[in-house]
Structure formats: structure tokens, C-alpha cells
N, C-alpha and C positions, 0 to 999 in steps of 0.2 A: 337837261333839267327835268323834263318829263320820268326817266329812271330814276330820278332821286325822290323826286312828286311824290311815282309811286309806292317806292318803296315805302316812303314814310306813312302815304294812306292806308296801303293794305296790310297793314304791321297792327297788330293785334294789342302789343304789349307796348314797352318801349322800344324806337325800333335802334336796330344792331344794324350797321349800314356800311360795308365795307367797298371801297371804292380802288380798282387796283389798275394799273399800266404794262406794261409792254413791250418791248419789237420782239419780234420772230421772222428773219428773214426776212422781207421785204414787207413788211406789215404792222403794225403799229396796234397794238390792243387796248382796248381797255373796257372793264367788266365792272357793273355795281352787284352787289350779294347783300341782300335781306336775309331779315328773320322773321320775312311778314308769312300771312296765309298761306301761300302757295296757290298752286293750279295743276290741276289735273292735265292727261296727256292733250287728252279734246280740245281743252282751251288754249292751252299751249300750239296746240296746231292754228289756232283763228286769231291769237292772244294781237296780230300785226292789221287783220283784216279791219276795214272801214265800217265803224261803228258795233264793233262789238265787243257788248261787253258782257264777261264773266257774270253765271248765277253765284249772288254769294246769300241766297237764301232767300227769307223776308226780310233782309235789312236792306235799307238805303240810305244810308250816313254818308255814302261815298258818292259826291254827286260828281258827274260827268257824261258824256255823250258817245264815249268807245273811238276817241279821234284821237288823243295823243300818242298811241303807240305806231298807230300805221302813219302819222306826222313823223316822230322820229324814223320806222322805217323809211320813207320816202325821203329826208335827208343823206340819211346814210347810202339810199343806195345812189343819190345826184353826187357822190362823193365816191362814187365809185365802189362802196362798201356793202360787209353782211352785217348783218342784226340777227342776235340768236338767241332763244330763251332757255333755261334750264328747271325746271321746280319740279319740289315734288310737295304735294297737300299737308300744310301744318309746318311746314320745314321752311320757307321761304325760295324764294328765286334768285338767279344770277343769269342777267341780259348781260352778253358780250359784243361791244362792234370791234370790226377790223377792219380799217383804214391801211389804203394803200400808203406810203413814204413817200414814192414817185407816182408823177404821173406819167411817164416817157412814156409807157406803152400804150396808152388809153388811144382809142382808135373814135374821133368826133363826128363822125358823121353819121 
């Protein structure tokens, strides 16, 4: 829910929200794609970390605390999973998880 959130917050225009699925080999996709603002490389490296949030200038229309994304990362990875960002500035983003199918391998201790 939080990629869909986002998407729709930081979309500029009307947003263009494409949601797609998956398997490849023992792994299970699935990627949301905007037509929001985008993010630079920088932010996109922090985009997961706890509480931070993107400069999107002198506006603050967009309220929140920079907790949602590193929330979804932290799900995804109790699931044994990756969370991965893609953007480039003005273009929008595409967050991908990949969830495992099975769990046989996962080693619990």
C-alpha cells in the first residue's frame, strides 16, 4: 500500500500507475511504475533508510515522517525478500520486491 501511497503523492500531474507481477525461477515479482517526480541517484541510495525524506524544495504538501519505505523494506526483507528502487528526475519510479515461492531453504536460526 505504501508504493501505491507513493506513487499517487509524488505524481505531479494525474498519476499513471502501473502495477505488474511475475515468477522468474523461484521468485515471485512484482513492481509499481509512476509518472511521479522522480529521485535522484543520492536519494535513491537513502530512499529505504529511517526517516528520510527527499528535498522536494520549499514545498511541503506532502506530509509524512520518511517511515513508510524503510516499513515496507523491513517487511520485505521478514519475508525473506529484496526491495529495489529505479527513478530518474521528472520521469517517475519503479520499486520492485522479490519474494521467494518457497520457503524450504530459509535457514531460522
Amino acid at each position: 500500500m505504501n508504493l501505491l501511497d507513493n506513487a499517487i503523492k509524488y505524481s505531479k500531474d494525474a498519476p499513471e500507475i502501473h502495477v505488474t507481477t511475475y515468477t522468474k525461477g523461484d521468485r515471485f515479482f512484482f513492481a509499481v511504475k509512476d509518472n511521479g517526480i522522480g529521485m535522484s541517484k543520492d536519494a535513491q541510495a537513502k530512499v529505504f533508510d529511517r526517516f528520510y525524506r527527499a528535498s522536494t524544495g520549499n514545498t511541503h504538501n506532502v506530509k509524512g515522517f520518511g517511515l513508510g519505505l524503510n516499513y515496507a523494506k523491513e517487511i520485505v526483507l521478514a519475508h525473506h525478500g529484496i526491495i529495489t528502487v529505479n527513478s530518474t528526475v521528472g520521469k517517475g519510479s519503479t520499486f520492485t520486491v522479490s519474494l521467494p515461492l518457497t520457503l524450504k531453504d530459509i535457514n531460522y536460526e
